[in-house]
N, C-alpha and C positions, 0 to 999 in steps of 0.2 A: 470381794474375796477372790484368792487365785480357784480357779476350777481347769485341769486339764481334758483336754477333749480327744479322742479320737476322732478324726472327717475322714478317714481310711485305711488301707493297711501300708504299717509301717507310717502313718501322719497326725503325730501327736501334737498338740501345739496347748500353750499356755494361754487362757482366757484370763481378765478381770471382769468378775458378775458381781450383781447385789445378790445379799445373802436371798437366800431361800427364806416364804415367810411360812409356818409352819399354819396346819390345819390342825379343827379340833381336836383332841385325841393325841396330838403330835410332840415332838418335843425338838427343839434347836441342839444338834451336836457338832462342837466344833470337834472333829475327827485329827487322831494325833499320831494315828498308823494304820497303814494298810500295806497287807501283804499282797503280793504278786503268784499269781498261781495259773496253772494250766492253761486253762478258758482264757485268759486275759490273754496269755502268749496266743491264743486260737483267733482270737478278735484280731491280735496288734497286727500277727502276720497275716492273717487271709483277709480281717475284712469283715470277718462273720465265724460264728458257731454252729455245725450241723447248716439245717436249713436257714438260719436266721442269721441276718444281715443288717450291717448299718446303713443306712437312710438318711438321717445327718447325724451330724456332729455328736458323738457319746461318750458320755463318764464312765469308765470303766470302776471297776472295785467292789469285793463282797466279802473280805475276808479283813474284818477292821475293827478298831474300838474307838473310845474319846472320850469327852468330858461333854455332860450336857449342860448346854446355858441360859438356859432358860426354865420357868417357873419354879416348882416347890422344890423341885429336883436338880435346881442349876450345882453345879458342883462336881455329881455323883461321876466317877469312873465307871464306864460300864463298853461292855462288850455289843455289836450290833448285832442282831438278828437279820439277815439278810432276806429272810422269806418271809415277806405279808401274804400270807393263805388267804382266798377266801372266806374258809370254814362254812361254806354250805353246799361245794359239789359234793357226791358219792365219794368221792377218792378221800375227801378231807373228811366225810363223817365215819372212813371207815378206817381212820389212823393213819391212811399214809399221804399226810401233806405235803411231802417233796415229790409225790407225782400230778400234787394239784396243773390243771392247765390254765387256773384263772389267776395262778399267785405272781406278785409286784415282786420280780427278783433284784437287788440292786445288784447295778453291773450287769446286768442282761436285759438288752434292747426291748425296750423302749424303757426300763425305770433306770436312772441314773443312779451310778453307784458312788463311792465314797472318797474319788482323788478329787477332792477340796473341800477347801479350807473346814466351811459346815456343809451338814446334811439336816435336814428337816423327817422324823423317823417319827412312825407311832412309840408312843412313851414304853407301853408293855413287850413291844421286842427291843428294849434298852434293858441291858442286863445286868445288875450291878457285880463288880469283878472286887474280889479279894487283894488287900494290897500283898499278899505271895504272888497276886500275879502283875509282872513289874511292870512298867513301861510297855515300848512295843509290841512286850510279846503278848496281848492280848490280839493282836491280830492273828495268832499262831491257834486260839482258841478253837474258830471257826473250821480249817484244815483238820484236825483233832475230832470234830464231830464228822467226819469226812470220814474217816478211819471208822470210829469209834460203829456209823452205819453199818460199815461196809463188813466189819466182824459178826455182829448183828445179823446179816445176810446167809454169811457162811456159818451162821448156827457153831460159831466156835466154842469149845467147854475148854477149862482148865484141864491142863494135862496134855492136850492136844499137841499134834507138830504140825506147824506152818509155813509157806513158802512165799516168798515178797519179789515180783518181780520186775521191776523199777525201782530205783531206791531214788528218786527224789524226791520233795520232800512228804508228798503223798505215803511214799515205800516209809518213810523215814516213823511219818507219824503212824503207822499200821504196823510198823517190829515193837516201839516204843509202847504202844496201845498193848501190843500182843502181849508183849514182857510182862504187862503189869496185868493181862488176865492171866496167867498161869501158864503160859505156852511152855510144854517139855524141853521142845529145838525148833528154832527159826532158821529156813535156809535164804537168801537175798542173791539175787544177781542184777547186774547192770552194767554198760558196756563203757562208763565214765570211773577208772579208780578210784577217785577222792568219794563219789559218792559209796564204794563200798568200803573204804575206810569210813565213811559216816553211819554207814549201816552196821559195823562190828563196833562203833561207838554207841550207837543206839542200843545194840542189847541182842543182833543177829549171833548166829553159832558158827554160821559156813555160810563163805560169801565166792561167790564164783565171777570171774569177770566175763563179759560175752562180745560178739562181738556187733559191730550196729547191722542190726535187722536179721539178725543170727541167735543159735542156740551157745549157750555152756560148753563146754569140753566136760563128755561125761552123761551130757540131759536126762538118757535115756537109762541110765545107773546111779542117778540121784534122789533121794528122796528114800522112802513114799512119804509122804505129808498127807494129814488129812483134810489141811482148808488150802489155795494156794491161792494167792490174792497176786490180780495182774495190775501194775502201777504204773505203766510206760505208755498206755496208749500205742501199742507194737501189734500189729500179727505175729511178731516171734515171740513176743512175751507171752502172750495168751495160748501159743503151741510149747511154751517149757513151763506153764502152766497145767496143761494135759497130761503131760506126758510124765509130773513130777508126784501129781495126785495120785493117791489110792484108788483103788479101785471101789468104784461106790461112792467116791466122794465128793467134794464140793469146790466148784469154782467160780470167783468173784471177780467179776471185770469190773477193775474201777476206773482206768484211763480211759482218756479222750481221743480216739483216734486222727489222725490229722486229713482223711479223704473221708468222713463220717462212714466207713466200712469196716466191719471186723470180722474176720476170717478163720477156721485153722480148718486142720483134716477131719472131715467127721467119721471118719471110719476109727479114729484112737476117741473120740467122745465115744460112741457105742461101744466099741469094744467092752473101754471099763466100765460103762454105765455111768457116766459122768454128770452131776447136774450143775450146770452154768447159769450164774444169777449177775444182771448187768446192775451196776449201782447208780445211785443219782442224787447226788449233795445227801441230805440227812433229816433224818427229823428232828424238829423241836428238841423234843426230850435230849436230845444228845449233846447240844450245847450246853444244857444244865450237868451231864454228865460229863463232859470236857472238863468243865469250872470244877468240880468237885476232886476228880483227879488229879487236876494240876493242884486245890490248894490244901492237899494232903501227901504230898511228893509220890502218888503214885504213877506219874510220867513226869518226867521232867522236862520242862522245854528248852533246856541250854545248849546252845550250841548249833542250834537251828539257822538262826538269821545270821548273815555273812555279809548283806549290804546294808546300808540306809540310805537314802536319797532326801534330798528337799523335796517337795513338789518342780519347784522350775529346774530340777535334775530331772524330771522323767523320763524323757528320751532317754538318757545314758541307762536308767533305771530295766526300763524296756528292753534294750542293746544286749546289759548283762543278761539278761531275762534268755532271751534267744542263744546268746552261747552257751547257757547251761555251764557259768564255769565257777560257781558258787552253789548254794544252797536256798535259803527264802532270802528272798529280797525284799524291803521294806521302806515303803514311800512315807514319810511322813508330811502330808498335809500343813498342819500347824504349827511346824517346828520354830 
């Protein structure tokens, strides 16, 4: 089977392996899409994520679906679960298994994630997916429960106003998400236009362009918002974040910063009594809530994915990845 590897940053190259044989409990999926997102761009360029670093050669991928081929189940479409929890530290008996620190994440060093061809996956995080949810875009699922957390967090209610700041495709699925809980007005900024023409496509009210590693024209006479969700991985996202929120209210860092440091003024956090909650992938539950949303159109996911690649395109796959000059990018494996 093709399997692409990372040996470093910016050093992808294409392998030929025997299939992965699976263990009890497991199940064979030949994988038929995976999307590219943040962390992968963190890996391809540096090398590593936060503290953690590649050692050798790694499968990148965690945001994917396929067909399973193997036993009762060969057949089924379904969506992957990227998080094997252990389900018996503190953290997992007390509900939040995406801060488990014993969980098998694929695509983060050392469990191999899902650019090739198969994956070997416990059968119960194989999720079976709706044929309303087409093709590729079940890779778009997993991102969706990204959001779907990170609302969750900011304790968002119907009726509320919210503010998005990065609109790729994190921002994208967090206005999209917000739309379909009831948000009054979504405000989005980001310093690439096509992505704020994709965020007044998504369901944004007022979108402002910025400029890179800078505030809005305005920052400080925009809003108030009561949840303001930071998408850029930026210190100046996370400072027109502050400064857009109400006073009292809540802020949601969902980006991956690129020096593992995030920053703003903490004299505007005090001031308005601000409470800041940093996000981290999702839990369980919210992939089943993804699935449900999408296969009742209340988010729709059209218009998202802008590439596809083979697997022996990755590199170029990657390339676009880094210019940021599209939207999701989408490797298919099996094609």
């Amino acid at each position: 089977m093709d399997v692409l590897r990372l040996h470093g940053a910016g050093d992808l190259r294409l392998h030929s392996e025997l299939e992965p044989a699976p263990s009890s409990g497991e199940e064979l999926v030949r994988v038929t899409a995976v999307g590219l997102c943040g962390s992968d761009l963190h890996w391809f360029e540096d090398g590593g994520i936060g503290e953690d670093r590649i050692v050798d050669p790694f499968v990148l991928g965690h945001e994917m679906g396929g067909v399973i081929a193997t036993g009762a189940r060969e057949g089924e479409r379904v969506v992957i679960e990227p998080a094997n929890l252990c389900g018996e530290c503190d953290t997992c008996r007390a509900g939040h298994g995406n801060l488990c620190q014993q969980v098998q994440f694929c695509g983060h060093y050392p469990t191999p994630g899902g650019l090739s061809t198969f994956l070997a996956w416990p059968s119960p995080l194989l999720i079976p997916i709706p044929d309303t949810i087409e093709g590729d875009r079940v890779a778009l699922l997993e991102p969706l429960g990204i959001a779907l957390h990170a609302i969750d967090l900011g304790q968002f209610q119907k009726g509320m106003s919210a503010g998005v700041y990065g609109c790729g495709p994190i921002g994208l699925f967090l206005i999209r998400a917000l739309r379909a809980a009831g948000a009054a007005t979504i405000q989005a900024s980001d310093p690439l236009p096509h992505r704020l023409e994709a965020a007044l496509a998504s369901g944004a009210d007022d979108v402002r362009l910025t400029p890179v590693d800078g505030q809005p024209e305005g920052v400080k006479n925009w809003g108030p918002v009561d949840v303001a969700f930071e998408a850029a991985g930026e210190n100046a996202a996370v400072e027109t974040a502050l400064h857009t929120v109400r006073t009292g209210g809540r802020v949601v860092v969902v980006g991956i910063p690129p020096t593992d440091r995030t920053s703003f003024p903490a004299s505007l956090g005090r001031e308005k009594g601000i409470t800041v909650f940093l996000s981290r992938r999702m839990k369980q539950h919210h992939m089943h809530q993804a699935i449900d949303l999408v296969d009742r159109g209340a988010v729709d996911l059209s218009g998202l994915i802008t590439s596809r690649y083979p697997i022996d395109r990755g590199t170029e796959a990657f390339i676009e990845l880094v210019s940021r000059s599209g939207l999701k990018i989408v490797i298919k494996p099996s094609a």
